[in-house]
Each structure stands twice: as structure tokens, then as C-alpha cells.
N, C-alpha and C positions, 0 to 999 in steps of 0.2 A: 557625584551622581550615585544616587542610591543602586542598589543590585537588580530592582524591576524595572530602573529607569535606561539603565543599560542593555536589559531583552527589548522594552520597548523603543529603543533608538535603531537596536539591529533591526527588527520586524519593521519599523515604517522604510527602511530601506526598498528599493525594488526588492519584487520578486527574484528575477531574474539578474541577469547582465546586461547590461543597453546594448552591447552587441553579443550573437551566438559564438562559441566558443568557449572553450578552456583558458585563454592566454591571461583573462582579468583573476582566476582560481591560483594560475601558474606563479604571478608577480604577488599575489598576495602570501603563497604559503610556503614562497622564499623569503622573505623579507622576515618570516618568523620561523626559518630555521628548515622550512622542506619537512614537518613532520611525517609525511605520508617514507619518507623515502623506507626502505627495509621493515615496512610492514609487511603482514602477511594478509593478501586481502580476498574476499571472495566478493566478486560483483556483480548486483543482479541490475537486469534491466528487464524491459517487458511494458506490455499495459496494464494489464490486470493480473494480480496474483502478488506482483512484487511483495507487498508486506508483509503478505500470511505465510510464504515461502520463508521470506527471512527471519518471521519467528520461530516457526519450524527449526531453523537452520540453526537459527541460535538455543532453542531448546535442547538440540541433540548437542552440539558443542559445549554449551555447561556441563551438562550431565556428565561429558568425560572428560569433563576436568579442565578445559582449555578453556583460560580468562578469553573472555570472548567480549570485545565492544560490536555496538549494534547504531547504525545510521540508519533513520529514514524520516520518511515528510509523507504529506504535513503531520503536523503534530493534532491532535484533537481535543485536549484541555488549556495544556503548558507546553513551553518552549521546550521541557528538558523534556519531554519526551523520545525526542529526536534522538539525543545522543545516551545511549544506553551501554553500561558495563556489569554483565553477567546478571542480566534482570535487573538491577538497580540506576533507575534514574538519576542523570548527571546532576549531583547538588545545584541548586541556583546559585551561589556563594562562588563555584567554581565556574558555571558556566559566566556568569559576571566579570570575572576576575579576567579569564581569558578572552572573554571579549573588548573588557579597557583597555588589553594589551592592543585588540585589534583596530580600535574606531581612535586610537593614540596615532597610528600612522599615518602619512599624507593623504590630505582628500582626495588628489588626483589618480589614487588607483579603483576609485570608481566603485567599488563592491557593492556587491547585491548582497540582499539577506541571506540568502542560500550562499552565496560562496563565506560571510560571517560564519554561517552556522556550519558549515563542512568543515574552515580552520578551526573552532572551538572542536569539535569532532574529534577532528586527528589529531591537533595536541593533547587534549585529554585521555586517547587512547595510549598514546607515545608516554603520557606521565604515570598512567595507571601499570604500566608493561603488559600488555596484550598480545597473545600469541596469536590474536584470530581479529579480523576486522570483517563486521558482515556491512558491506556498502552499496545501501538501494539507491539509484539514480534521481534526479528529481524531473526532469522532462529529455527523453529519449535515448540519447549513449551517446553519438557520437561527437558533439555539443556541448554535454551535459559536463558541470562542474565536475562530478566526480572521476570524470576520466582524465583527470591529472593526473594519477598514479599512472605507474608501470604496471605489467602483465601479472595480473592475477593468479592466485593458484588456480581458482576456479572462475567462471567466467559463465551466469544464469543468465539465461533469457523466456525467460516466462509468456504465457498466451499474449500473441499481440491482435489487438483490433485498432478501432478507429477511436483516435484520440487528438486532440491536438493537430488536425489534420492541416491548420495553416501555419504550423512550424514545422512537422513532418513528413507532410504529403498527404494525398489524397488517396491514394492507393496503398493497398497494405504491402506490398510489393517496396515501393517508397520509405511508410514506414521501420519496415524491419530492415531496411540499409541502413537508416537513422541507429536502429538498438546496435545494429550490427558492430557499429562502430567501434562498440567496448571490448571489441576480439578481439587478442595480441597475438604475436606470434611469442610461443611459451606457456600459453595458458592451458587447459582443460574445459570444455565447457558441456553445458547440459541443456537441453533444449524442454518445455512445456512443450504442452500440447498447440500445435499450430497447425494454418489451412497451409494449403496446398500452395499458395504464392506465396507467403511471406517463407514455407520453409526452405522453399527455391533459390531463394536470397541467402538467408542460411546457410545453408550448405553449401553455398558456391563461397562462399566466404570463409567459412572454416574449411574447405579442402584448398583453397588458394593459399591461409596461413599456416597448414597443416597442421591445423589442431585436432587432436582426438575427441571426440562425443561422445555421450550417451543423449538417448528422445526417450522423455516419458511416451509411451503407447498405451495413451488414452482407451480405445477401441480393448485395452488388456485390464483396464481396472473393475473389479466387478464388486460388487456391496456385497457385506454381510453384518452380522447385526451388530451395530454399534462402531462399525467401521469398513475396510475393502481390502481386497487379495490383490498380490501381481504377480504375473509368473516369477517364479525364482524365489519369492520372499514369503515370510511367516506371516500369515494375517497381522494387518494392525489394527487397532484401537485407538479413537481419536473424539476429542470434546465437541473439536469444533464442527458446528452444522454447516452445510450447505455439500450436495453433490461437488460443486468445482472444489472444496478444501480438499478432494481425497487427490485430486491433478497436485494442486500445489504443495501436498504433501507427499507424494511421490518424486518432486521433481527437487525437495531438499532430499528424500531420501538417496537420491540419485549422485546428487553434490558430496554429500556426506559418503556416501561409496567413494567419489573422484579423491575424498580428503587421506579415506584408509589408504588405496594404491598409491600415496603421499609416503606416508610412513606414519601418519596420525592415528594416536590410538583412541578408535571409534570399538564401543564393543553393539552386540545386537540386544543389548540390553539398554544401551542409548540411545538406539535408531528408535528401537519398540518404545521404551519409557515418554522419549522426545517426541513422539507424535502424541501419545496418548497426554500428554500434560500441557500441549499447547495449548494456549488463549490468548485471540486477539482480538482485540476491543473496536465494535463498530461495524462487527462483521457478522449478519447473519444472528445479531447479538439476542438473546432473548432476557428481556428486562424484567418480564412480566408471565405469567402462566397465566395466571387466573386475577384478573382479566386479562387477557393477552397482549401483551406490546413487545414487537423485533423492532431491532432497529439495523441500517445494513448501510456499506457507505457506496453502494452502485454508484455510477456517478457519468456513466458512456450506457451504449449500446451494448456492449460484450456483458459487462456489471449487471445491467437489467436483464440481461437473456438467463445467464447463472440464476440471479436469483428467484426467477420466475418459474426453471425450471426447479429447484430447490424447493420452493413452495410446492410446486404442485407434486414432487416426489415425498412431501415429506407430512402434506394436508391436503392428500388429491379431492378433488369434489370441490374444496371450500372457497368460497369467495372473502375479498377481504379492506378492510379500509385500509385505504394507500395514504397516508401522509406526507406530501411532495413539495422537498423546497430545494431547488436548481441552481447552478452559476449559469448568468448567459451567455456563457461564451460555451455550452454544451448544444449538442442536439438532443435536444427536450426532447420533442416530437418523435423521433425515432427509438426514446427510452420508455417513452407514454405506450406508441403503438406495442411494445414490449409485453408490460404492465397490464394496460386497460381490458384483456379478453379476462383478469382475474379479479376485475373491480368490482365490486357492492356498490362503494362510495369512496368519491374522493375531496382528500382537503389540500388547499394548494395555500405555502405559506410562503413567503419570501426570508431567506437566511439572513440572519445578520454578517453581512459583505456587502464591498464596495462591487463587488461583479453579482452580485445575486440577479437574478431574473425575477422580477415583481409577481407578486403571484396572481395579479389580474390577469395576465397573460397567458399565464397556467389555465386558468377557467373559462378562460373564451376560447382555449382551445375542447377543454374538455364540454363545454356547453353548446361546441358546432358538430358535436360528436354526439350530441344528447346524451352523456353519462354522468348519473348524477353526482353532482359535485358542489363544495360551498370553497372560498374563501374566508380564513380567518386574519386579521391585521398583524395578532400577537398569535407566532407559532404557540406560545406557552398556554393558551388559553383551553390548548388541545390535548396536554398531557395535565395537566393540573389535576383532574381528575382520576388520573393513575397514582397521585401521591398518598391519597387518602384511601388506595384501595378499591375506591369504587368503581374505575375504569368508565367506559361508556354506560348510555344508557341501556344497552343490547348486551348484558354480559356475555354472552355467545358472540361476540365480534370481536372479530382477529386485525387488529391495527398493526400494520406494519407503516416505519417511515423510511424512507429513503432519498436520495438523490444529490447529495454532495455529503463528502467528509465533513465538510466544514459545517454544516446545517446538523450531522450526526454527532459533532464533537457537542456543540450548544446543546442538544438534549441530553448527553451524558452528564456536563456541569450541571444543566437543571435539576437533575435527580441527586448531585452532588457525589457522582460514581467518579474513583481515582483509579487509575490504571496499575 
């Protein structure tokens, strides 16, 4: 089996585990050694934020020197996305290799894609010698694959909303007992910006396991030009757009403080350098000036409120064409009413997925609402016209797309953008 035929045997695997838990993660990444065991790991959970937090995180960590491996999902071109050592993507050669090792073992342990791709993960960090493992969750904490390891040094929990709410709960209360779960006794953790229930949860939880904290306080970040102040710290400087990046970059610069009272030598030339050189792709992205094309991977309720309020902090007045392709298994509807008070025009496409929501669907929402809106069959029929420059017919139109990573990742291939 060729080396692409081996990613594509992991990926058509489930997503998940047939059952919730860690135990199918547990039996897999003993049987090839327990790589995870005497890492050093930092573990973020959360709904929204998680990635841009953990490049942050891993920006500031290069910069001082610490071989740093970086976990996270989904991917949005390639498989090796996911498994990242100090910016550079895990060879396919190697990720191949470790996976023959893994789909060689008895079929009856069951493994999903994600628990595949977490053991190629950790053994390739454990061969590479990594001082530093940055480990995003893939659905909630306490469940979730990655909470096989022991106690973290650090231990993130990033803004929670409504996600996933018939594997977490319906109430954010619910959910954040779900992230909770990633809390150990021994760890340090850091808290994003959260409401008033879910931080309730929280806190009862880290004062139960007597872990120390630090809470980004949001209500304390204030813009300036080209970036945002917090009390205590030197302005920073930062590429990436949107109002919530300055949350999610407070809240690695927060972890990365938990790493220095460690004994890690972080200097404030890594904290300042590692914000100001973040980029992460898919977010808030701008592809295009003139003619204008973002692209952003919202993908919930919380995702659309960001970037909406992002838009109008950053283009107030302007209205804009929205390009929306969904999984159905989201709340559309609550991401549209979002959206829709900044729409011109909308185009509803259907993602290439097996969960996409058709984007007929899309338009009879938006056509009971009288906003005006088309369907196209082929997303691409809609950027096509950004390749050659000429954008819309309206070059004064601000095309933003958004609404699943997955739908974001397909237009970055189309443009043939590598990470």
C-alpha cells in the first residue's frame, strides 16, 4: 500500500470511537509502546479559539527554543497538517510509515481516525525529542481521545458556546463539565473568556482539584493600532485579524506565563515576537484586497457572533456578500440570524461532505426571510472569478465565505494556497 493509500484507509475510518471514551485511545497507544507516557504536554480544550490559541502557543515556544510538536483537527488541505514539529509539517513518508505500523494490528481494537491520527501524533513527537507537546482536543475533554495522557503542565480552556450539543449537553453549564474533564490534579490551568455558567462549572472544578489559575479578563483588553494592551503587559502586535484573536492571544500569553513559573525559559521578546508572527490559515483569512475575498472557518453560533462583530469593527457601515456552505449537523439558522443583519447578498453552496447541508436548504431559508440570495450547484463557480483578478461584477463587493472548516479548507485547495 502506497503512502496516500495508507492516509486514505486511516480517514475513511470513523470519525470518532463507536463508543465515547478514552479506553479504545488507551488499548491502542499501549500496544505501541504508551508514547504519550513522560511527555510534557500543554492541553487545550474549548469551543471556539482552540487553534488560533495553539498556534500562538506554539509560536511563542519555537521562538525560545523549545522543539515544540503541535496536534490539531481538522486538517484543511492534508492529513499532515495535524501533526506539526516546530512549524514543519509531519512528512507523508513518515506519517505513512507510522500508520502501517498502526492499521498492522488486530482489527478488533476498533480505532477511529482520530485515535490513528493522535498515535502517529505522539509517536512522531517521542522520535522527533520534543520538549513541548501542544494538544488540541477533537470533541470536548472529558471523552475526548486526547485525554489519555496524565496531568499536564498546562491545562487551556478556551471560550465555550454551543456546540455539539447532542454529545455535550444542551446547556453550557453541561458543556463545560464535558471540557472540564481535561483537569487534573497537578496541572495549572488558564481560562478564555467565559459566561457566567459555564465559568461556574469551572471554577468548582479547579478549586475541588486544587489547581491554580489564571482568566483572561476580557472586559481588560483594549485595541490599539495594529494590536491590544492588558494590564500588567507591553502592547502587543499581532497579523492576525478579527477582535476575538486579541482573547485567544491573551489566553496563550497567559499559558506561556504558567510555562516561565515552570522553570521554561520564555523571554518577552518571545511572548511579543510569538504573537506578532502568528498565522493561521482559515481564519478571518484575507485572500484578496482588491477585489475582496475573507475567508473564515465559523462554523457554531459563538464563530458567527466573532466574526460579525469583527466585520463590523473592522468595515463598520459596509454590507457584504456572504458565501455559505454548512454541515447539518450545525445550527444553520442561529449562525444565519448571526450573519443576515450584514448581508447585501447571499450565496448558499453545499461543501463537498458526506454531512454537508444542501444548499437548497440554505435558500429557502434565506428566501422566507426575503434576503436576497441565489444558489450555486458548483461552490467554485463563485470564486473562479477571483483567479483571474477580476473578482465580482461590483468590484466595491466585500465577499466573505464562511461556515464549516471543511467548505474553508476546499477553497484554499482551489486557490492552490499551502499552509
Amino acid at each position: 500500500m502506497d503512502d496516500q493509500n495508507v492516509i486514505r484507509t486511516m480517514e475513511h475510518k470513523r470519525r470518532f470511537g463507536r463508543l465515547p471514551g478514552i479506553k479504545l485511545s488507551e488499548t491502542l497507544l499501549a500496544a505501541v509502546g504508551n508514547p504519550q507516557k513522560g511527555a510534557a504536554f500543554i492541553h487545550i480544550a474549548g469551543t471556539n479559539g482552540k487553534g488560533s490559541t495553539a498556534a500562538f502557543l506554539r509560536e511563542i515556544c519555537t521562538r525560545a527554543g523549545i522543539r515544540t510538536g503541535l496536534f490539531t483537527s481538522p486538517h484543511l488541505i492534508d492529513f499532515t497538517e495535524r501533526i506539526q514539529v516546530d512549524k514543519h509539517q509531519i512528512p507523508l513518508s513518515d506519517a505513512a510509515r507510522l500508520g502501517r505500523r498502526l492499521l498492522a494490528l488486530p482489527k478488533e481494537f476498533g480505532a477511529s481516525m482520530f485515535d490513528y491520527c493522535l498515535a502517529i501524533a505522539l509517536l512522531y513527537f517521542k522520535e522527533q525529542n520534543c520538549g513541548l507537546v501542544i494538544l488540541e482536543t477533537g470533541l470536548g475533554g472529558r471523552l475526548d481521545s486526547t485525554n489519555v495522557i496524565e496531568a499536564p503542565l498546562v491545562s487551556v480552556i478556551t471560550r465555550i458556546g454551543y456546540d455539539h450539543t447532542d454529545l455535550l449537553g444542551e446547556t453550557l453549564g453541561k458543556i463545560a463539565a464535558e471540557k472540564a474533564g481535561i483537569l487534573k490534579r497537578g496541572t495549572r490551568a488558564v481560562l478564555g473568556g467565559q459566561t457566567a455558567e459555564a465559568m461556574e462549572v469551572l471554577k468548582e472544578r479547579l478549586h475541588e482539584l486544587s489547581i491554580p489559575y489564571r482568566c483572561v479578563e476580557t472586559d481588560r483588553i483594549t485595541s490599539v493600532p495594529g494590536g491590544f494592551c492588558y494590564p500588567g503587559e507591553e502592547p502587543y502586535q499581532m497579523q492576525m485579524l478579527g477582535v476575538h484573536q486579541r482573547e485567544n492571544a491573551m489566553t496563550a500569553v497567559l499559558a506561556a506565563r504558567q510555562l516561565q513559573e515552570l522553570g521554561y525559559s520564555i523571554t518577552e521578546e518571545d511572548l511579543h515576537g510569538g504573537i506578532a508572527d502568528t498565522i493561521w490559515a482559515g481564519r478571518m483569512e484575507l485572500l484578496s484586497e482588491q477585489p475582496f475575498l475573507m475567508i473564515d472557518g465559523a462554523h457554531n453560533t459563538d464563530g458567527t457572533r466573532a466574526l460579525k462583530q469583527s466585520l463590523m469593527t473592522l468595515y463598520p457601515g459596509e454590507k457584504f456578500h456572504f458565501v455559505i456552505g454548512v454541515l447539518a449537523d450545525k445550527d444553520y439558522d442561529e449562525m444565519l440570524e448571526e450573519m443576515l443583519p450584514l448581508a447585501d447578498k447571499v450565496t448558499a453552496v453545499t461543501p463537498e461532505s458526506d454531512r454537508a447541508l444542501k444548499a437548497e436548504h440554505l435558500l429557502d431559508y434565506m428566501n422566507a426571510r426575503k434576503i436576497r440570495a441565489e444558489q450555486k450547484e458548483n461552490w467554485r463557480e463563485v470564486f473562479a472569478p477571483f483567479l483571474s483578478g477580476l473578482g465580482s461584477e461590483n468590484s466595491q463587493e466585500k465577499t466573505v465565505a464562511f461556515g464549516s472548516l471543511y467548505f474553508i479548507g476546499e477553497i484554499r485547495k482551489f486557490f492552490q494556497l499551502s499552509l
